[in-house]
Structure formats: C-alpha cells, structure tokens
Residue frames relative to the residue before (quaternion, step in Angstrom):
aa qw qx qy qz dx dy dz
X 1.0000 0.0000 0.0000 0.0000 0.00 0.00 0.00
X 0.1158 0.8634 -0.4852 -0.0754 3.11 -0.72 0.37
X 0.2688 -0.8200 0.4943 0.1045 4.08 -0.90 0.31
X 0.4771 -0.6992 0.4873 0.2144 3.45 -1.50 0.23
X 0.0696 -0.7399 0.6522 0.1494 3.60 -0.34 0.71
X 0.7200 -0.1206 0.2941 0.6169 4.37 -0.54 0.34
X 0.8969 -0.3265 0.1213 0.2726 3.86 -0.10 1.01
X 0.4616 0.4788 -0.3581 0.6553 3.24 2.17 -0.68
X 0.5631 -0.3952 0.7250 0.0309 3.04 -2.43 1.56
X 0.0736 0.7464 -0.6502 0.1218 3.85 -0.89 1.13
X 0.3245 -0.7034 0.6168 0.1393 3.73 -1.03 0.73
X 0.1075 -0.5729 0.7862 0.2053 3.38 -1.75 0.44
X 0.2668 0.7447 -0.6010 -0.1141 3.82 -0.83 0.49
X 0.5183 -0.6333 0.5316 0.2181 3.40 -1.68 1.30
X 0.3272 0.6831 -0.6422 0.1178 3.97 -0.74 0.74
X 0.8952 -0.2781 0.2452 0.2472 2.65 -2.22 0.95
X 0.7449 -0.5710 0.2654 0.2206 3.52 -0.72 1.21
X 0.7482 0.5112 0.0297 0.4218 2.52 1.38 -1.86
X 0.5536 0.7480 -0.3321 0.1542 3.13 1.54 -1.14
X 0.6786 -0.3349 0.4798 0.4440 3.93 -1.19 0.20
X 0.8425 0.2077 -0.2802 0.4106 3.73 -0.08 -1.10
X 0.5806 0.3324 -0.5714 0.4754 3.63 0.49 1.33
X 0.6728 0.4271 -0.5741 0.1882 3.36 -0.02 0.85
X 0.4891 -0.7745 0.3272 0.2322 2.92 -1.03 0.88
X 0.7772 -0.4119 0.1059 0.4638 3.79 -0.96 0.54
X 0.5063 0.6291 -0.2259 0.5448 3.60 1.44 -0.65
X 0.3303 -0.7556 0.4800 0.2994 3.56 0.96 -1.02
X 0.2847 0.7182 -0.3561 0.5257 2.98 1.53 0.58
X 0.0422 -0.8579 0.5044 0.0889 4.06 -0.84 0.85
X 0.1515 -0.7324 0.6629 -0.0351 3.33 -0.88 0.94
X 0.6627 -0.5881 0.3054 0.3490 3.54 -1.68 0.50
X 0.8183 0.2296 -0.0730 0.5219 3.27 1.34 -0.59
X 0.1130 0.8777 -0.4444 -0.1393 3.17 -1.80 0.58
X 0.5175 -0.6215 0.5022 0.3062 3.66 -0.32 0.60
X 0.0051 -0.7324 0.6806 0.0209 4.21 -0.50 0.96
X 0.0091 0.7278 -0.6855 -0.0162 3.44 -0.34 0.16
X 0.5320 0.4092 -0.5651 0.4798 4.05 0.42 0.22
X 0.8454 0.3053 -0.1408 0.4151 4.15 1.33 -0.54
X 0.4774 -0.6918 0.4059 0.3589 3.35 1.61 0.26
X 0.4066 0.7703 -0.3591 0.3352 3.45 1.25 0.49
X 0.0191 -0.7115 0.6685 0.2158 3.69 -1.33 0.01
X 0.0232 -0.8075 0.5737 0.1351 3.91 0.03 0.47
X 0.0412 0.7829 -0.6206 0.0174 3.90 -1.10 0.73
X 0.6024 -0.6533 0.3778 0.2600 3.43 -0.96 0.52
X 0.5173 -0.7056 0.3478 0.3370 3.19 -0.74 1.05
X 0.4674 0.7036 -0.2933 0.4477 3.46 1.49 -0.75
X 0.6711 0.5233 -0.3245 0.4130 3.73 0.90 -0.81
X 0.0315 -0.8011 0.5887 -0.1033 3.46 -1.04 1.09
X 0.8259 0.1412 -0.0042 0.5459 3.68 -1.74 0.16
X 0.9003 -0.2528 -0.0558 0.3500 3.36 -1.68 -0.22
X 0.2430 0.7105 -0.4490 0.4842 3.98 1.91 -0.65
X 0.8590 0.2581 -0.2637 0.3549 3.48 -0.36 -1.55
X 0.4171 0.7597 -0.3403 0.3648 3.64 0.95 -0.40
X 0.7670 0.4016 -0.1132 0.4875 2.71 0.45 -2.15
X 0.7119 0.3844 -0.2735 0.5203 3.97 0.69 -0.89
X 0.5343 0.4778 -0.5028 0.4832 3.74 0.40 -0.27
X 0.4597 0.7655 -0.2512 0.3737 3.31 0.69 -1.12
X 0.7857 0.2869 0.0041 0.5480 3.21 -0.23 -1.78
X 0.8267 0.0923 -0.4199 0.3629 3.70 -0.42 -0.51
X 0.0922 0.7209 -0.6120 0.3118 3.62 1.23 0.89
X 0.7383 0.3315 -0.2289 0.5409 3.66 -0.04 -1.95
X 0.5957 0.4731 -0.6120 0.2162 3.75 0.14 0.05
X 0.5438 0.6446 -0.2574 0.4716 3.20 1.34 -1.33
X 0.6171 0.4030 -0.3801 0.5588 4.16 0.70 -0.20
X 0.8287 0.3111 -0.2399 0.3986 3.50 0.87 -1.10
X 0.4151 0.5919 -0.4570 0.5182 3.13 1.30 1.09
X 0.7702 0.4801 -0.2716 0.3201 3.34 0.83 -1.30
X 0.6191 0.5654 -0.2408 0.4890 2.85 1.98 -0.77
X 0.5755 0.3678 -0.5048 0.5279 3.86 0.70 -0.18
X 0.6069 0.6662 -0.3769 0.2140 3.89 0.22 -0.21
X 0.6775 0.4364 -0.1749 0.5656 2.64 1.76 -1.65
X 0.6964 0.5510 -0.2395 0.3925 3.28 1.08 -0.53
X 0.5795 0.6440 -0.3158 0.3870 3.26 1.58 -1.21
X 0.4467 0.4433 -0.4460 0.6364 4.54 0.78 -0.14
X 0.7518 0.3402 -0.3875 0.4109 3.97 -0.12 -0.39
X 0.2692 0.8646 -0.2127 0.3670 3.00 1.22 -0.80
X 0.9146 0.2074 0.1334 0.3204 2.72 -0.76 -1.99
X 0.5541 0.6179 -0.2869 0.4783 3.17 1.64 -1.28
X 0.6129 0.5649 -0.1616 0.5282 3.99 1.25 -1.34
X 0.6249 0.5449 -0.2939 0.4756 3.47 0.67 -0.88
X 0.6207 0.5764 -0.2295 0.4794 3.63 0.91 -1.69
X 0.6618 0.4959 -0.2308 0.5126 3.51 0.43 -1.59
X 0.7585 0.4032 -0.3256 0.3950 3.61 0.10 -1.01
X 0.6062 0.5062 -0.2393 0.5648 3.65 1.09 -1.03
X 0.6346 0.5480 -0.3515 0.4165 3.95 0.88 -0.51
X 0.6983 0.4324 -0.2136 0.5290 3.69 1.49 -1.08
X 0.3711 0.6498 -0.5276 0.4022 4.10 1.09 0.52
C-alpha cells in the first residue's frame, strides 16, 4: 500500500514478526516502524483488527513528524548557524 504525504511516495509493508526492520534502535522489537531514511511504514504480520488500527495509526504521525522536520529541517539549520555565528 502505499500513500502521499505533500508529493513524497510512502509505503505500508506487512513482514514477518521477526523481521530486522522491526527492531528498534535499542534492538529491542515492536510491531511497528516508521523508516524515514526509506519512506517506509513496516508492521507485523501478526497485527490485526483494532491493535492494527491503533499502530497504523500512530506511526502515521511519525511520517508527518518526519515530513515536518524536513520541511523545516533547511530552516532549521540556517537558525542554528546564525545562532552559533553570534557566540
């Protein structure tokens, strides 16, 4: 499946419980994850009815709060520079 966030092409993709692209930076695994280095949402196949809702849901707003630090991340940086220029 896949969706539009403002012109960017996102994925929803269903793998294996187990799979590498649910663990989390810790190395720790959960059902879901937000990639944003791949434009990805990965969830466990294992996830069903209201569960999947509720997690589809959630790493939804990650994907916004990705798109937003992007769009934002050139303002960002530009502020950051400026602020680090007046030390």
């Amino acid at each position: 499946m896949t969706f539009i966030i403002n012109n960017r092409m996102w994925h929803i993709e269903f793998v294996n419980a187990a799979s590498e692209k649910l663990h989390r930076s810790d190395g720790s695994l959960t059902v879901g994850v937000t990639d944003g280095n791949d434009d990805c949402v990965y969830l466990s196949d294992l996830l069903s009815g209201a569960f999947l809702k509720k997690v589809l849901c959630h790493e939804l707003c990650h994907c916004f709060i990705i798109f937003r630090f992007r769009l934002n991340r050139k303002n960002f940086l530009r502020i950051g520079s400026a602020f680090t220029e007046k030390i």
